[in-house]
LUMVEX-541047 format. One line per field, with one value per residue (C-alpha): residue number from 1; residue in one letter; x negated, y negated, z. Coordinates in steps of 0.05 Angstrom, whole numbers, plus 5000, padded with zeros to 4 digits. Example, Ala and Ser with C-alpha at 12.3 -4.5 7.8 and 13.67 -1.06 7.14 Angstrom:
2
i <- c(1, 2)
aa <- c(A, S)
east <- c(4754, 4727)
north <- c(5090, 5021)
up <- c(5156, 5143)
END
This chain:
415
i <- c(1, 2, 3, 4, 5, 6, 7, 8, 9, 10, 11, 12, 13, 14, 15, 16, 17, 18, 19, 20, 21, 22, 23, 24, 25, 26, 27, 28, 29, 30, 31, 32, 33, 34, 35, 36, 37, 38, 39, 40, 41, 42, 43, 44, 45, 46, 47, 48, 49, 50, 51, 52, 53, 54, 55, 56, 57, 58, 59, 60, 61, 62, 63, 64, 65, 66, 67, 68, 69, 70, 71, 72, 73, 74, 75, 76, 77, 78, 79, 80, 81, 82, 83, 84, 85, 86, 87, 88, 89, 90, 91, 92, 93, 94, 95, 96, 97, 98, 99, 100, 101, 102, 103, 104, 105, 106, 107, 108, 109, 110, 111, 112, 113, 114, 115, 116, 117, 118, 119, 120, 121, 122, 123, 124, 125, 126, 127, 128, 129, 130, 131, 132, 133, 134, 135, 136, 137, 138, 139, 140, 141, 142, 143, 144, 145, 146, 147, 148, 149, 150, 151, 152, 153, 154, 155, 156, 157, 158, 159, 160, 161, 162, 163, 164, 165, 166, 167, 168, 169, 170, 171, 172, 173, 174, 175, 176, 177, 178, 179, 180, 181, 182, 183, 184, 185, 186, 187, 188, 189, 190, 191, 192, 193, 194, 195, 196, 197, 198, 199, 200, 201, 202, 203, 204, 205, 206, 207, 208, 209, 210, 211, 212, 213, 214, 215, 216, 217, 218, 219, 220, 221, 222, 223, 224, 225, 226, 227, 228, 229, 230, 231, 232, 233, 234, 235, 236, 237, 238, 239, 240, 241, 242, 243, 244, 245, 246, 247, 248, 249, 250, 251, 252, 253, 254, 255, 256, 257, 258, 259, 260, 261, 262, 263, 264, 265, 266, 267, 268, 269, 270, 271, 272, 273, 274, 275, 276, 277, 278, 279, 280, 281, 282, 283, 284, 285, 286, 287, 288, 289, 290, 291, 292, 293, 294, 295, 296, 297, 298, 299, 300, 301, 302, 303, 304, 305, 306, 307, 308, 309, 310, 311, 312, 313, 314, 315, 316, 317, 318, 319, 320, 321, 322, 323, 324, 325, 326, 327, 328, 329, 330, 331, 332, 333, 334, 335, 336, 337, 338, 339, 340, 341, 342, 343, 344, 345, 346, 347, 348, 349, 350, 351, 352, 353, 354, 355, 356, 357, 358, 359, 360, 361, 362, 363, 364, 365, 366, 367, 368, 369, 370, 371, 372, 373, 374, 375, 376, 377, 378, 379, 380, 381, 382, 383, 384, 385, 386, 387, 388, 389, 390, 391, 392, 393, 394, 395, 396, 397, 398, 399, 400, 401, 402, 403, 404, 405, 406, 407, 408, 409, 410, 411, 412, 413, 414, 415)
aa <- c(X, X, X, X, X, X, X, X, X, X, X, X, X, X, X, X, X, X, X, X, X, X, X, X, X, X, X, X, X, X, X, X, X, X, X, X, X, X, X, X, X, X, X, X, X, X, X, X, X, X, X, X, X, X, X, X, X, X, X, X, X, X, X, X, X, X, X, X, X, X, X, X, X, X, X, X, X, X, X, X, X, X, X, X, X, X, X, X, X, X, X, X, X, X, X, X, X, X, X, X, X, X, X, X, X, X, X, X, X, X, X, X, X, X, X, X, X, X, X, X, X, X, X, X, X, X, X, X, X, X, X, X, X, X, X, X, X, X, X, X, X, X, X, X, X, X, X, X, X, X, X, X, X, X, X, X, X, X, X, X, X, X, X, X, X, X, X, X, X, X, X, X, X, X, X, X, X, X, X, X, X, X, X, X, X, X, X, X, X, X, X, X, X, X, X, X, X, X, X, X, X, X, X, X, X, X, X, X, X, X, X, X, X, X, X, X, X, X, X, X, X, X, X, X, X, X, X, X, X, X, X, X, X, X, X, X, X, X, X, X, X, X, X, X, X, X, X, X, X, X, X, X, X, X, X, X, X, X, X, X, X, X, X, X, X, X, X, X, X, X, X, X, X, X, X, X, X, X, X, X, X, X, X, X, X, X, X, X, X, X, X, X, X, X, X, X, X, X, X, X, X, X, X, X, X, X, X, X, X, X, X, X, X, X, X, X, X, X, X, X, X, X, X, X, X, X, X, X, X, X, X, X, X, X, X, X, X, X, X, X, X, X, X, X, X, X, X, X, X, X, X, X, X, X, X, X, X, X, X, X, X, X, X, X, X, X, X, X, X, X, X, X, X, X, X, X, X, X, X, X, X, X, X, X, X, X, X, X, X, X, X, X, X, X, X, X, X, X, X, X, X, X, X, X, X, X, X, X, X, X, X, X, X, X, X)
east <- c(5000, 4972, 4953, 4989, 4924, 4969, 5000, 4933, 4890, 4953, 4951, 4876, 4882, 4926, 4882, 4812, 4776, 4782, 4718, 4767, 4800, 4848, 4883, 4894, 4920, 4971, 4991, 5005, 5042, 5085, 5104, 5124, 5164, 5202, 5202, 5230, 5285, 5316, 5313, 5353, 5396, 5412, 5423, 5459, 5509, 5512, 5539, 5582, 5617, 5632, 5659, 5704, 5725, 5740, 5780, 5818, 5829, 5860, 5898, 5931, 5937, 5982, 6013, 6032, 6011, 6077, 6142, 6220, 6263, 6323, 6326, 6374, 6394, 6382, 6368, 6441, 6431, 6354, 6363, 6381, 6327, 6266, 6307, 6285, 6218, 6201, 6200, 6138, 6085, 6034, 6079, 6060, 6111, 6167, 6197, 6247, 6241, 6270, 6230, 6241, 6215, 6220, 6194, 6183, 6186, 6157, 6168, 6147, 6108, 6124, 6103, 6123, 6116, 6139, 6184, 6193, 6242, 6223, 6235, 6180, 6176, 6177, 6132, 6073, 6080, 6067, 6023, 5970, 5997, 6006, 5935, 5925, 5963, 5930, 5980, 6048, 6074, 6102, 6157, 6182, 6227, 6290, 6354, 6392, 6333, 6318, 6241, 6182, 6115, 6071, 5995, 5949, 5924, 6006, 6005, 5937, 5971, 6043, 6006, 6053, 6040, 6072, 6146, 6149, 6218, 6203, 6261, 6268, 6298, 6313, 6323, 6395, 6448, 6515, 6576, 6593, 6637, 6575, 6554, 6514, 6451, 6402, 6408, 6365, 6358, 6311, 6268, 6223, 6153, 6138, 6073, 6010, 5972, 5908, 5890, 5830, 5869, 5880, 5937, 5973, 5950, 5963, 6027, 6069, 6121, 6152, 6219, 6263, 6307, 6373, 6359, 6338, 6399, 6444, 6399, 6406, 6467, 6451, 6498, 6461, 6423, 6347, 6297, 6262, 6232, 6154, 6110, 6048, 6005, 5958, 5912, 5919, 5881, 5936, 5988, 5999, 6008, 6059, 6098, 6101, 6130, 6182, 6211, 6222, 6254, 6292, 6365, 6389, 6360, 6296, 6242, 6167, 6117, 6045, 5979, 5941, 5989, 6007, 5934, 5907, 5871, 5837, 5809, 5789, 5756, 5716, 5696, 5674, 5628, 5593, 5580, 5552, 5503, 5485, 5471, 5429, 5387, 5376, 5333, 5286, 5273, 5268, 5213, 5175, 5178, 5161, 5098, 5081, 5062, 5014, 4976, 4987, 4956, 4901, 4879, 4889, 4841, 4792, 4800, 4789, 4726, 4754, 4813, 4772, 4737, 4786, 4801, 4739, 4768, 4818, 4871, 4935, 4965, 5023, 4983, 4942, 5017, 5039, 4977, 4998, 5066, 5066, 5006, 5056, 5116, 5078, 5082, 5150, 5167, 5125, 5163, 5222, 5214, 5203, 5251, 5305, 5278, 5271, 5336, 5381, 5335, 5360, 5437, 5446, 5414, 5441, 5499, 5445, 5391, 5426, 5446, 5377, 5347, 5413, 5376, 5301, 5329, 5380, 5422, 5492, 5493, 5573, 5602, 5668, 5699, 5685, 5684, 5741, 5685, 5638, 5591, 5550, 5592, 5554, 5580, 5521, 5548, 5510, 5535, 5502, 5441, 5441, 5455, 5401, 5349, 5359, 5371, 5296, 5261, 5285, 5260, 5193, 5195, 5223, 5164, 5112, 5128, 5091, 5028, 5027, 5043, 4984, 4939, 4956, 4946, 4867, 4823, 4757, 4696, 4727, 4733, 4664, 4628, 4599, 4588)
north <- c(5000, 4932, 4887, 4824, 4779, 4713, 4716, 4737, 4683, 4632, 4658, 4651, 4579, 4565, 4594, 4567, 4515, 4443, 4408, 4351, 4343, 4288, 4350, 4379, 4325, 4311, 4387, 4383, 4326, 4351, 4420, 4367, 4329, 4386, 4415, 4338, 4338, 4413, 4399, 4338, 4367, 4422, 4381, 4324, 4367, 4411, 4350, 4330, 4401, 4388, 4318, 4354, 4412, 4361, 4321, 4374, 4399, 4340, 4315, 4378, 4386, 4335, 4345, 4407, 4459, 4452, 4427, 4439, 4389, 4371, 4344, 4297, 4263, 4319, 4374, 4420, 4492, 4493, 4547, 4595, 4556, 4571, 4645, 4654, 4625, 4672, 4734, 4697, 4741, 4677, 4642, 4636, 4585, 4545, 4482, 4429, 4357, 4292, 4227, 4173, 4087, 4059, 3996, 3991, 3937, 3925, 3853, 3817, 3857, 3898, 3948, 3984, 4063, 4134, 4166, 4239, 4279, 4348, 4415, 4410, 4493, 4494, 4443, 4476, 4528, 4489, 4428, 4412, 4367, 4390, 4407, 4322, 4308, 4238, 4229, 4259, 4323, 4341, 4389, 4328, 4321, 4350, 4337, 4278, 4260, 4197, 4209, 4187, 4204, 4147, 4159, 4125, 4070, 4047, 4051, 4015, 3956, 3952, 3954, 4020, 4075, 4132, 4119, 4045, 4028, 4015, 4002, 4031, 4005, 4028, 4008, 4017, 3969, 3968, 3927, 3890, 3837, 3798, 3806, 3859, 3888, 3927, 4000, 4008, 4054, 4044, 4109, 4120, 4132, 4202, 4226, 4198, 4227, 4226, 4266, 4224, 4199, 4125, 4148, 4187, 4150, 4077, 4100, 4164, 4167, 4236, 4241, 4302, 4328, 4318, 4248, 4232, 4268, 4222, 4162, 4165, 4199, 4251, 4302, 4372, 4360, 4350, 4323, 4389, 4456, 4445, 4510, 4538, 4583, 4635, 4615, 4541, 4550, 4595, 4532, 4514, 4584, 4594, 4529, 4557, 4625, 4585, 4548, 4609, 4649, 4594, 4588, 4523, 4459, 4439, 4390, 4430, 4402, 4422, 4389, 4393, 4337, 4296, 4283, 4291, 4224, 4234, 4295, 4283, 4215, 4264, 4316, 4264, 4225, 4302, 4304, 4236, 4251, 4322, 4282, 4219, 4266, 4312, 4259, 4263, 4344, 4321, 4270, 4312, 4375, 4323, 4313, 4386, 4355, 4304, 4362, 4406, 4358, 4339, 4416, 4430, 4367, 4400, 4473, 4465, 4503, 4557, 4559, 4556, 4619, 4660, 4643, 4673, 4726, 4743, 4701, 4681, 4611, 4644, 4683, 4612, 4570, 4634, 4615, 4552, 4566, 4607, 4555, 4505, 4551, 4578, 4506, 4498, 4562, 4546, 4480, 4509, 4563, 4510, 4465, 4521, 4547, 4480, 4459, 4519, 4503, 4438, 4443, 4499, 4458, 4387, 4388, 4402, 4354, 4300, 4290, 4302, 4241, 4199, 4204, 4206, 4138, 4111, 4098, 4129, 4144, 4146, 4107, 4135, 4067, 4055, 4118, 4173, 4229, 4209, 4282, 4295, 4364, 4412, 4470, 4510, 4541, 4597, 4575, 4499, 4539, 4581, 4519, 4476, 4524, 4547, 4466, 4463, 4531, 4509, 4435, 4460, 4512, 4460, 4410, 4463, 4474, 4412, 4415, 4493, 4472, 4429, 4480, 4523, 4471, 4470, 4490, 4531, 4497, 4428, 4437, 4470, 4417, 4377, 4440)
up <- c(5000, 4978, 5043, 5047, 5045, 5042, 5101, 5144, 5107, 5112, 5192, 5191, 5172, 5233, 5285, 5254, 5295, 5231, 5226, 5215, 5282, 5254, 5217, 5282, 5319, 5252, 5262, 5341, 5322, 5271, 5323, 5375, 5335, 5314, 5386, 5414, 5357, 5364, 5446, 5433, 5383, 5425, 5486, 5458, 5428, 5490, 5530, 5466, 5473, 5545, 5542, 5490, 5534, 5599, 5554, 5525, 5592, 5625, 5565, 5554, 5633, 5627, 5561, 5529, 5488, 5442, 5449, 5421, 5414, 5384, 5313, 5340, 5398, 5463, 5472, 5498, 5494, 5525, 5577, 5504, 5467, 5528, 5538, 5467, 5457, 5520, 5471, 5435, 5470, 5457, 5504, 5571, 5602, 5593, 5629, 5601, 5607, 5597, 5569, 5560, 5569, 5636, 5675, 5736, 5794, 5868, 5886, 5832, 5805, 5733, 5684, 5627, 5630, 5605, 5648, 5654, 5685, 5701, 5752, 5798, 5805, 5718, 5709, 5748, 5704, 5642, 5668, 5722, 5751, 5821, 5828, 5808, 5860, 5909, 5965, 5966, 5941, 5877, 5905, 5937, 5872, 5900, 5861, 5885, 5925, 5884, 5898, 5838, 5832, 5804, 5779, 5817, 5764, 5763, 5844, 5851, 5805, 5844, 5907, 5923, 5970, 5996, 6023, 5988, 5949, 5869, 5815, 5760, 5699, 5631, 5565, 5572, 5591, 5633, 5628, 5693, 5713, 5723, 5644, 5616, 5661, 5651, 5685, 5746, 5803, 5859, 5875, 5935, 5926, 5948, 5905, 5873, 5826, 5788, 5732, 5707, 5645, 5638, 5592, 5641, 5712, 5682, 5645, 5670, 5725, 5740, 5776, 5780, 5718, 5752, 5769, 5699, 5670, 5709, 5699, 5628, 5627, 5588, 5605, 5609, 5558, 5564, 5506, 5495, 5517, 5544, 5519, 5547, 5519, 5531, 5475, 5458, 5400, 5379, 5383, 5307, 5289, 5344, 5332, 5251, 5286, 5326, 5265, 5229, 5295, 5325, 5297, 5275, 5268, 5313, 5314, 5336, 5350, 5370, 5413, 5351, 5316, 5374, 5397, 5319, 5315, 5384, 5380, 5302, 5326, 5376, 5311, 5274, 5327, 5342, 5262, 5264, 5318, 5295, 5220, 5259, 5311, 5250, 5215, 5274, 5260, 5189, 5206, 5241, 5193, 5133, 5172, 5161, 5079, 5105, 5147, 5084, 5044, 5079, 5088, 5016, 5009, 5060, 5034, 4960, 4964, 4998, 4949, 4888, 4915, 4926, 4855, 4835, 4870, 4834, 4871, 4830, 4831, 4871, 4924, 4938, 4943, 4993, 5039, 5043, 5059, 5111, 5142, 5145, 5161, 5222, 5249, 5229, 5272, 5337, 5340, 5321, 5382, 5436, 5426, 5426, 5494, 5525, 5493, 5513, 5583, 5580, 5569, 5622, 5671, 5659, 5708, 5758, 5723, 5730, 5799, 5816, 5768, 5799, 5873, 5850, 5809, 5856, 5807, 5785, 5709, 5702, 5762, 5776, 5785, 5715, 5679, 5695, 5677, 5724, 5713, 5645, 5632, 5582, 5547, 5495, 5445, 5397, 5340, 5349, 5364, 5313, 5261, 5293, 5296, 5225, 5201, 5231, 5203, 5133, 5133, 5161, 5097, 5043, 5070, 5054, 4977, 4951, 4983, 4967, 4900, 4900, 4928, 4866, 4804, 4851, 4786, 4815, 4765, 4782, 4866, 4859, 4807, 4869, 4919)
END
């Protein structure tokens, strides 16, 4: 069997002690540069990843996976319309709810919000919420009881706390002898909660079903069916599956469409990133031709005489190649290691540089993810890693090229 020469010569080349230092120093470079931009790669996309995954979680802690409603007007026949979604085996849960636009008074205070009416017992079934909850307690719902739950962000601006009277009005007016008034109620503050969400903690009320029913005068009807899921990956596919099952008319509707933009705003900044931090990798492997060059330059000697030898064009250019590809690899190699190092470990990292430093990266009083989650996933590994090993091989095809057009009586003229 024929000995592949190429790759121990190109291997040769690699280990041998340069009489030009400079070469050396460009080379040690170059693996850093590739090892710095695959660790931040890795890492920056790591944290990316979990930002994604603790906003996915809270939103959708709140909100839910899918929802039925009516195609018009409410919702009457739920308890056959959640009996009958049940049989989905994707579904996990069901609760119904009412919603609807609210404000809100204490004093003089005001502010416009969402109101939801819900079944405490259902709607832990479906949300998160009672796990959120501040001060208070969500069962405190009762029907007839008149009680509200307020996030905190709505609280902290009406100055309420647990117990305090708050009106609520809504969009809807009554005739009175007096002229016609806007409906109110006033509620008693019995639960505050805090999800993390300026969406949901500046802008979401919860008060019991019964109590919205008869606030809006809705009857028994409801606005729709609230879905959880086992897989909420799974939720367009399921939503499709409802349409076709459900009889009659119904409007469903999926997280995937209701927080589209968000979550598509979040895709795009990750490709962004992955396409700006890859241009440091590509720097550094691109630095792989100057060292290339340069040892071409140095080697010509050599090359011509393994010309001599017997050498073709394509064995010299495979020398080359795997010269240059063997620093594309080392650098490759550490900055996977130290970037998979990296993202396991920055949960712990960082609250370690926040006391060495004194100094809180995310202050909780200004950002409602006040941790740098991470979440590595193999696939971004895989991509980066093989993003890298090719840009270290593509940067070793013109110097290699070079190192074959090297004719032997002209490199050895002046030896």
């Amino acid at each position: 069997m024929r000995n592949p020469y190429e790759l121990f010569a190109g291997l040769r080349y690699t280990r041998a002690k340069r009489r030009n230092h400079f070469i050396s120093f460009i080379s040690a470079a170059s693996m850093a540069g590739i090892a710095i931009g695959v660790t931040a790669l890795i890492t920056v996309l790591s944290v990316m990843n979990g930002f994604e995954r603790e906003l996915r979680t809270r939103i959708l802690g709140m909100a839910s996976h899918a929802t039925i409603s009516a195609y018009r007007g409410g919702l009457e026949d739920w308890p056959g319309v959640a009996k009958l979604a049940k049989q989905n085996k994707e579904i996990e849960a069901v609760a119904p709810y009412i919603e609807g636009e609210g404000m809100v008074k204490v004093g003089s205070d005001l502010s416009g919000t969402m109101l939801r009416g819900v079944i405490p017992a259902e709607e832990g079934r479906v949300s998160e919420i009672d796990q959120h909850m501040k001060a208070g307690s969500f069962e405190s719902l009762t029907p007839g009881s008149y009680n509200i739950v307020l996030g905190s962000e709505l609280a902290e601006s009406l100055g309420a706390t647990i117990g305090d009277k708050i009106d609520l009005m809504i969009p809807q007016a009554s005739v009175t002898p007096a002229g016609v008034l806007p409906r109110f109620r006033r509620f008693t503050v019995s639960g505050i909660f805090r999800v993390g969400m300026y969406e949901f903690d500046r802008g979401l009320v919860l008060i019991n079903l019964q109590d919205a029913q008869a606030l809006l005068r809705m009857g028994d009807s409801v606005t729709g069916v609230r879905l959880k899921l086992h897989d909420l990956f799974a939720a367009p596919r399921v939503a499709r599956d409802l349409a076709n099952q459900l009889p009659g008319i119904y409007y469903i509707s999926d997280w995937t469409r209701s927080h589209a933009n968000f979550f598509r705003a979040v895709a795009t900044e990750k490709m962004v990133m992955f396409i700006i931090l890859s241009l440091i990798v590509g720097v550094a492997a691109f630095n792989i031709v100057s060292t290339l060059v340069m040892v071409v330059q140095d080697k010509q000697a050599d090359i011509a005489i393994l010309r001599t030898l017997g050498a073709t064009p394509r064995s010299i250019m495979a020398i080359f190649m795997v010269q240059g590809s063997i620093i594309g690899f080392v650098g490759t190699f550490f900055g996977v290691f130290f970037g998979v190092l990296l993202a396991l470990n920055v949960e712990t990292l960082v609250p370690l540089l926040e006391q060495l430093t004194h100094h809180q990266f995310l202050a909780p009083d200004v950002y409602y993810i006040s941790d740098l989650p991470s979440e590595l996933k193999l696939s971004d590994v895989i991509r980066i890693g093989s993003l890298s090993l090719v840009l270290g091989l593509v940067s070793t095809l013109y110097p290699a090229w070079r190192a074959s057009r090297v004719q032997p009586a002209e490199a050895l003229r002046y030896e």
